[in-house]
N, C-alpha and C positions, 0 to 999 in steps of 0.2 A: 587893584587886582594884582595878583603874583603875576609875575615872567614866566616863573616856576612849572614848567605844566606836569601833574600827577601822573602817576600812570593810570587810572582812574580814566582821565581825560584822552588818555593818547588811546585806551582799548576803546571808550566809545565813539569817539572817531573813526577808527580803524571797523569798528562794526558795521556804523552808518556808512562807510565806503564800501564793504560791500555789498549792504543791502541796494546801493545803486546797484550795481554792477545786476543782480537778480531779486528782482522786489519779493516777497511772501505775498499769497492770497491776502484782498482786503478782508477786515472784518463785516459782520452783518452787518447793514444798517441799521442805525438805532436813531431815527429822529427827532432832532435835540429844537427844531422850529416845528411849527405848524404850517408852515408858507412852502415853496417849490424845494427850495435849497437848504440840502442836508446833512447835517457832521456825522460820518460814513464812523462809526464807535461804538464800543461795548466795554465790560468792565472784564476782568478774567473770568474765565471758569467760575462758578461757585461765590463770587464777591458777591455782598449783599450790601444793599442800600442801605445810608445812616442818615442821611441827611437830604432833601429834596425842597428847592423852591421853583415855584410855577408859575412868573406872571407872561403876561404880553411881551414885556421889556428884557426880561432876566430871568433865564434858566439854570439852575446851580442842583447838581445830583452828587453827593459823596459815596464812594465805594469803598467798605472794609473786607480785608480775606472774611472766610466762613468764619464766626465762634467768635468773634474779636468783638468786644466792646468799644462803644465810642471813646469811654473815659480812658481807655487803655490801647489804642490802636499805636505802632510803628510803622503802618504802610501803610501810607491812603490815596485813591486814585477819586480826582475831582474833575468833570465835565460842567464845563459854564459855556452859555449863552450869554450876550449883551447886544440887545439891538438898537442902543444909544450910544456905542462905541465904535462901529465901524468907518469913520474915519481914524481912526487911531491907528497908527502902522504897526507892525507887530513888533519890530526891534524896539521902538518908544517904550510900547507898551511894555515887556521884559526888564529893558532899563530902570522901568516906574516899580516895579516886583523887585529886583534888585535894593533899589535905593528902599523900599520898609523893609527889605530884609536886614538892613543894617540898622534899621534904630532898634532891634533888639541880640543882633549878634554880635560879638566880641570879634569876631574876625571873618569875614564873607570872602571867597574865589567867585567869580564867573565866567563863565568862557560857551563864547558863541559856537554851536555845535553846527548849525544850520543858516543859512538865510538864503532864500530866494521866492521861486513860485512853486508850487505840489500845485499841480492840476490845475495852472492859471490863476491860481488865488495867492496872492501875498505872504511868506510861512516865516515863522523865524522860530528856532529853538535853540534853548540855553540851557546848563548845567550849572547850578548853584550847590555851594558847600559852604555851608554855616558851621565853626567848630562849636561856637554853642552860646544855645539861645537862652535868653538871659529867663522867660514867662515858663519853659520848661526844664532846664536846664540841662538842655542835649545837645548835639549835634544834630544836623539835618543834610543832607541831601537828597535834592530836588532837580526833574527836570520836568520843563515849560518849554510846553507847543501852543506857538499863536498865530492863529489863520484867520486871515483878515476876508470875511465874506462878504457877497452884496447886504444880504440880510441880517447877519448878526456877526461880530466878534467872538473870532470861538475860544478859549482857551483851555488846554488838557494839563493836569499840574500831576504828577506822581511824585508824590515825598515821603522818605524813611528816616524815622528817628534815630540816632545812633549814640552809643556812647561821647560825649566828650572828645575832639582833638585837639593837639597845639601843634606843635610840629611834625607829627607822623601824619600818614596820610589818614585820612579816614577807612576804613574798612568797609567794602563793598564785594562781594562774591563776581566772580567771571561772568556765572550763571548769572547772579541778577543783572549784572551790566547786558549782558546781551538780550536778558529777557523784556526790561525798559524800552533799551533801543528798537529792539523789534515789534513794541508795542506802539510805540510811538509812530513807528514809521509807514505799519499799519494803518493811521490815522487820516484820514482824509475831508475832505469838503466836495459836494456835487452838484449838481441841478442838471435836472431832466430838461428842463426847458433853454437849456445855452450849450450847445454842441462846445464850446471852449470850455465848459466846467464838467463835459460827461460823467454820467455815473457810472460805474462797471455795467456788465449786462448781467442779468442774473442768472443763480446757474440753473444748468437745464434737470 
């Protein structure tokens, strides 16, 4: 990994600090188990489903904008369940996302945005930048949120196709840097049943 940090990397940091400082309303919930405890997630406005698996074990729903075809999508937003993973610490599990990100990129960045607890549960998020993948020949930039739950391993992956980079930085808008972060951070885990993992209350 570079020394090097982007300015990429320094504005989503700097966004994620203040989202401390004054969090945004959560999103709806949208529950991604059948059991108490819930990954508090929605996809944006208007995204529509391309993809969807249903077992007991593993939950996987893809989101593309409106009009986008599968075969042709640059932004795709992915909500997974895994309830054979939660031993898996979340930082591991990123490093495990990192290390295939490289048997197909030419040159991979990582840089740990997050780690700790969101709501008593386990969190880590990472910023990956692929300058380009060998299966489509792009560039990628992704980020990865993993919340390590009683019930299931969650992970939320938002990634954009890009032109090709080598040594400039990759190209990213303010706007979408801050719209990522903000969605991300949005992002939570809860159960009604453990006062230590509260759900919001709902509104009146």
């Amino acid at each position: 990994m570079s020394h090097t940090i982007p300015k990429v990397v320094t504005t989503v940091l700097l966004l994620l600090a203040l989202g401390c400082a004054q969090q945004p309303p959560l999103p709806p919930t949208e529950p991604i188990s059948n059991q108490q405890e819930k990954l508090l997630a929605r996809p944006p406005s208007g995204w529509q489903i391309t993809y969807q698996l249903n077992t007991q074990s593993t939950r996987i729903v893809d989101y593309l904008p409106p009009g986008v075809a599968e075969a042709d999508w640059q932004t795709k937003i992915s909500l997974e369940s895994h309830q054979t993973l939660t031993d898996l610490d979340p930082i591991e599990a990123l490093i495990s996302e990192v290390a295939k990100v490289r048997e197909t990129c030419s040159s991979v960045q990582d840089f740990n945005l997050f780690s700790g607890l969101e709501n008593n549960y386990r969190t880590s998020t990472r910023l990956l930048m692929c300058s380009n993948n060998s299966d489509t020949n792009q560039g990628e930039i992704s980020m990865l949120k993993v919340i390590q739950g009683n019930d299931y391993l969650y992970i939320i992956h938002l990634i954009k196709r890009i032109p090709p980079f080598e040594t400039s930085e990759p190209s990213m808008t303010s706007a979408e840097i801050a719209e990522w972060s903000t969605y991300l951070r949005n992002i939570s885990v809860c159960d009604p049943s453990h006062t230590a993992h509260a759900c919001p209350a709902a509104a009146p």
